[in-house]
N, C-alpha and C positions, 0 to 999 in steps of 0.2 A: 206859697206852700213851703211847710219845713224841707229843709238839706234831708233827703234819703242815699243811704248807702247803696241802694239796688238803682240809682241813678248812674249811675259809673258807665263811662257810655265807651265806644270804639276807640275816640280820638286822646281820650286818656290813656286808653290802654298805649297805643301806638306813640306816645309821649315819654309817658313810663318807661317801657319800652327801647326806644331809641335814642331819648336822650337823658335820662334821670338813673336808669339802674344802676351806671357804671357810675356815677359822680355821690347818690346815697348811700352811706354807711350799712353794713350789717345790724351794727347798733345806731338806735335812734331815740333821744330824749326830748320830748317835745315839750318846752320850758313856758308856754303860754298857751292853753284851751282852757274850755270853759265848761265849767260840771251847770246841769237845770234841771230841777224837776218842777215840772210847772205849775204845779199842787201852789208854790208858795210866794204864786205869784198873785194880785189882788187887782181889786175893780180901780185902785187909781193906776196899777201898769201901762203904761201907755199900749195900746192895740196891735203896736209896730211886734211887740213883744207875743201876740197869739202866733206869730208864724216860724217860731223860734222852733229847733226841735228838741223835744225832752234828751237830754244827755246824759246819762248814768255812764258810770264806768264803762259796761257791757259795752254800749255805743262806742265811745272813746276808741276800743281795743277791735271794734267791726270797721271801724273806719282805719285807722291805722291801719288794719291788716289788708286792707283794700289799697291802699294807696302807696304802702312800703311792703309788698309782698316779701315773706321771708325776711325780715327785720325784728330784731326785738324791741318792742317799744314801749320805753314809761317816759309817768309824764310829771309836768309841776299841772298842777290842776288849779284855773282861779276860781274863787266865787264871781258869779254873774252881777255885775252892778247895773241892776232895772229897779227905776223906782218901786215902789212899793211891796219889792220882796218882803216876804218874812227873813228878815238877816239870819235872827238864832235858828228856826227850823233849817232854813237855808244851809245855814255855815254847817249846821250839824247833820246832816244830811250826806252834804259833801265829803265828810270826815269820815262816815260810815264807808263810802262808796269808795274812797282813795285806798281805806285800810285793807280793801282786798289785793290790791298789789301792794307787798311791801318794799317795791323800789320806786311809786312814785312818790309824791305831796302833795300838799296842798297851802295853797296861801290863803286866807279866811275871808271874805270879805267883811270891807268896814264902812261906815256909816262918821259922819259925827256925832251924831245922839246916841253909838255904841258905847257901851259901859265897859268902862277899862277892867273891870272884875272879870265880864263873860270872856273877852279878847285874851286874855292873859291865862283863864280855864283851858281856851283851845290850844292853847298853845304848852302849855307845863303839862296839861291831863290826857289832851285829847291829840297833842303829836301835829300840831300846824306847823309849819316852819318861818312862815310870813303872812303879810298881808294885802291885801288889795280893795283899796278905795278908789273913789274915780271920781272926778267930777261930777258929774252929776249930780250930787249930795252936795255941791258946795252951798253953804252957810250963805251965801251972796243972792243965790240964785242965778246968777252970771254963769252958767255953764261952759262959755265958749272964752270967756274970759280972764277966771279965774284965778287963784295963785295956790303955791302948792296946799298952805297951809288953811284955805277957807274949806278942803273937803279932805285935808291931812289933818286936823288939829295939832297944837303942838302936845297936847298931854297926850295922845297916842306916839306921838315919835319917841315922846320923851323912855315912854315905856319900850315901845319897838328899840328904843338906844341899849337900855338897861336889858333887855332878851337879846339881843343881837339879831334881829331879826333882819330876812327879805320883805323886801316892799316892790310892788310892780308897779310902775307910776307911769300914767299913761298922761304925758305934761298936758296940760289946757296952754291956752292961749295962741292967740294967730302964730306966732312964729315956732310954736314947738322948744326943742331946746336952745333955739338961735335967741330968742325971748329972753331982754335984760333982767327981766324979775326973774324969769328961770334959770338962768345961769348965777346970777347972785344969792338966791337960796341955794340952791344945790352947792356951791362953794361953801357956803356959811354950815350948812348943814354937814356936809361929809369933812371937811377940817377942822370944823373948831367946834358945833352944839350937840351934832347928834354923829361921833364918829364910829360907833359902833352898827348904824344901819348899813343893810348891805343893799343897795339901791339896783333894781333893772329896770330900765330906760326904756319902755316898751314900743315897739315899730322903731327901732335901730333910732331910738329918740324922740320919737314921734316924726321923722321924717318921711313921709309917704311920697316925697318930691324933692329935688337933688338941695336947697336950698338952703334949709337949718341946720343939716349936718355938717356941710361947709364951712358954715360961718359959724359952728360951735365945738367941731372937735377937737382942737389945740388946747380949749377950759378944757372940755369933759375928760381928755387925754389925760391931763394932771390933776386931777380930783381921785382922789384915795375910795375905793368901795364904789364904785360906777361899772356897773355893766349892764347889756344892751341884749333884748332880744330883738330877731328879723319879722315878727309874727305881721303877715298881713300885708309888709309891704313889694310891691310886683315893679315899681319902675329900678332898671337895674344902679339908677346913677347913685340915691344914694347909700346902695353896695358897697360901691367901689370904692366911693371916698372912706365906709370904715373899713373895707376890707385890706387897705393902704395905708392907713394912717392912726388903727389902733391896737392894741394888741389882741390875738386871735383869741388867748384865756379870759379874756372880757365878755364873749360873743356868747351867745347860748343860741341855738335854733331853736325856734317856734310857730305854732302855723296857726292860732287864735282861731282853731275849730271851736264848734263845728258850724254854727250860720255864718263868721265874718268870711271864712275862707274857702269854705265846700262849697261854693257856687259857681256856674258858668260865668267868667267875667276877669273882673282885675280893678285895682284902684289908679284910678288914669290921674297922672299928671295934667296940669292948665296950668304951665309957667308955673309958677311959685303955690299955685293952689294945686287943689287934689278933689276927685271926687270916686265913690266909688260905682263902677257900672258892674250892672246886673243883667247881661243879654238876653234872662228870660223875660224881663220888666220891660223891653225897648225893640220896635219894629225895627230889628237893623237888614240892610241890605249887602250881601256880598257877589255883588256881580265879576268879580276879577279872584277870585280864592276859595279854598272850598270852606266856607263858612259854618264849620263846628266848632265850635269856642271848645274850651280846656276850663278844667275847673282852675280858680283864682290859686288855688294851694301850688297847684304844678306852675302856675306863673309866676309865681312866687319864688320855686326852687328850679327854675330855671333863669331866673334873675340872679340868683345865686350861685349857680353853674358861672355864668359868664362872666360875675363879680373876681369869682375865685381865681376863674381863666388870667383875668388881666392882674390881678394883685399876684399871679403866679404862686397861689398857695400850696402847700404842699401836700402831702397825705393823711398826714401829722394834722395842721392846720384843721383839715375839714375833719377828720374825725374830733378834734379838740371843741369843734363848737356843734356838730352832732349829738357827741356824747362825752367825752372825757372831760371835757367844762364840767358837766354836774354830776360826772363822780366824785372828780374832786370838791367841789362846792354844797351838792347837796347828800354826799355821802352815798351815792346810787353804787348796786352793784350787778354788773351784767352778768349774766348766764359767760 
């Protein structure tokens, strides 16, 4: 069943509550969720995608206002990367929906069979600020193996260089950013061919498990135009490592609403792998605790409560990657 708002159950509340109100911002800029109208989705969509829920703005700002009571919240808004969208309807769509807040965006989704003419319209006409491709669409077929550029094209970077555009790049391949081809494009890419992309690293690099972040922050640290959003990931470790070892105006908060995140659950570490659980999907037993799961979002920004705790950051700090990262970055201006 799709994510509902009127789902919002006691143990959230009592969460919110006791441990999130005092550690969230006033202002709140959520740097990665996802706009769908499902109108422009087609018979090759994979099925996984009927359960999706339609998200318009309106939704975006019901959910928010549920989950950061009294907060003001805009957002970067991405297009949804499901096979068989209608892209242009899609992207245009989106564009509509973003244009009633004028402090959030929108990054456009891309394809590689996108025409650099339409890509280049949303962006000079219609006010996109960046981009978002995904895997998925890789040229290979290799989805899980990929490299940036089989579902980035280079004549899309070349152009995204020439606009200065943001790009959300959610890395492929088993190792995430710890990945020798991923760290070797992303070098090549941000120093020397495409130095004008401004790059975010989406799930703090794709690290959903303490492992890639480790073994790749010392590169991504000294890479020119890299920053990171937290959207999605709930184990605290690798928090800590960036919340220690990068600089805090890199960071942007994100919660990769509304199906990855508004569910009862969390994405559990297995050693170096990761999977995500869905507690309504799975007969769990709690004979020792009271067994109300918390949606995946609060576990997420309680990951990030206790990240913050140990990196000792300051008040500065969390409002910086709350919200003052993207007013400076994406030009937002709060109430």
């Amino acid at each position: 069943m799709p994510v509902s708002v009127n789902d919002y159950q006691p143990q959230d509340t009592q969460i919110w509550e006791e441990e999130l109100q005092d550690f969230v911002p006033l202002r709140v800029f959520d740097a990665h969720i996802h706009l769908l109208n499902k109108q422009h989705l087609s018979s090759s969509t994979p099925s996984g995608f009927d359960d999706w829920a339609q998200a318009d703005l309106s939704a975006l700002q019901q959910w928010a206002h549920r989950l950061y009571p009294a907060r003001e919240t805009h957002f970067l808004a991405l297009g949804t990367p499901a096979p068989g969208i209608d892209v242009s309807a899609h992207n245009d769509w989106c564009l509509a929906q973003i244009k009633k807040d004028p402090q959030s965006r929108f990054n456009e989704l891309v394809t590689p069979s996108c025409s650099l003419h339409d890509i280049e319209r949303r962006v000079r006409v219609r006010g996109a600020i960046g981009l978002k491709p995904y895997r998925l669409f890789s040229v290979t077929g290799d989805v899980a193996q990929c490299r940036i550029h089989e579902f980035f094209p280079h004549s899309q970077m070349e152009l995204a260089n020439e606009l200065g555009l943001w790009v959300t790049m959610h890395l492929s391949r088993f190792h995430g950013c710890a990945d020798a081809y991923n760290l070797q494009d992303l070098h090549e890419y941000t120093t020397n061919r495409y130095p004008n992309i401004k790059w975010i690293l989406a799930h703090c690099a794709r690290s959903f498990t303490y492992w890639p972040i480790r073994q790749a922050i010392d590169r991504l640290r000294d890479m020119p135009n890299i920053w990171y959003d937290l959207s999605a990931v709930t184990d605290v470790r690798p928090m800590i490592t960036l919340f220690t070892r990068e600089n805090t105006q890199r960071i942007f908060y994100g919660s990769d609403g509304l199906d990855s995140t508004y569910f009862r659950g969390q994405y559990v570490a297995l050693g170096r792998a990761w999977q995500g659980l869905n507690t309504a999907e799975m007969a769990l037993k709690f004979p020792h605790c009271d067994g109300r799961p918390i949606l995946a979002i609060y576990e997420q920004l309680l990951s990030m409560k206790h990240a913050a705790e140990i990196a000792q950051w300051s008040s500065d700090d969390i409002n910086d990657v709350f919200w003052r990262n993207a007013c400076r970055e994406f030009g937002v201006s709060f109430a």
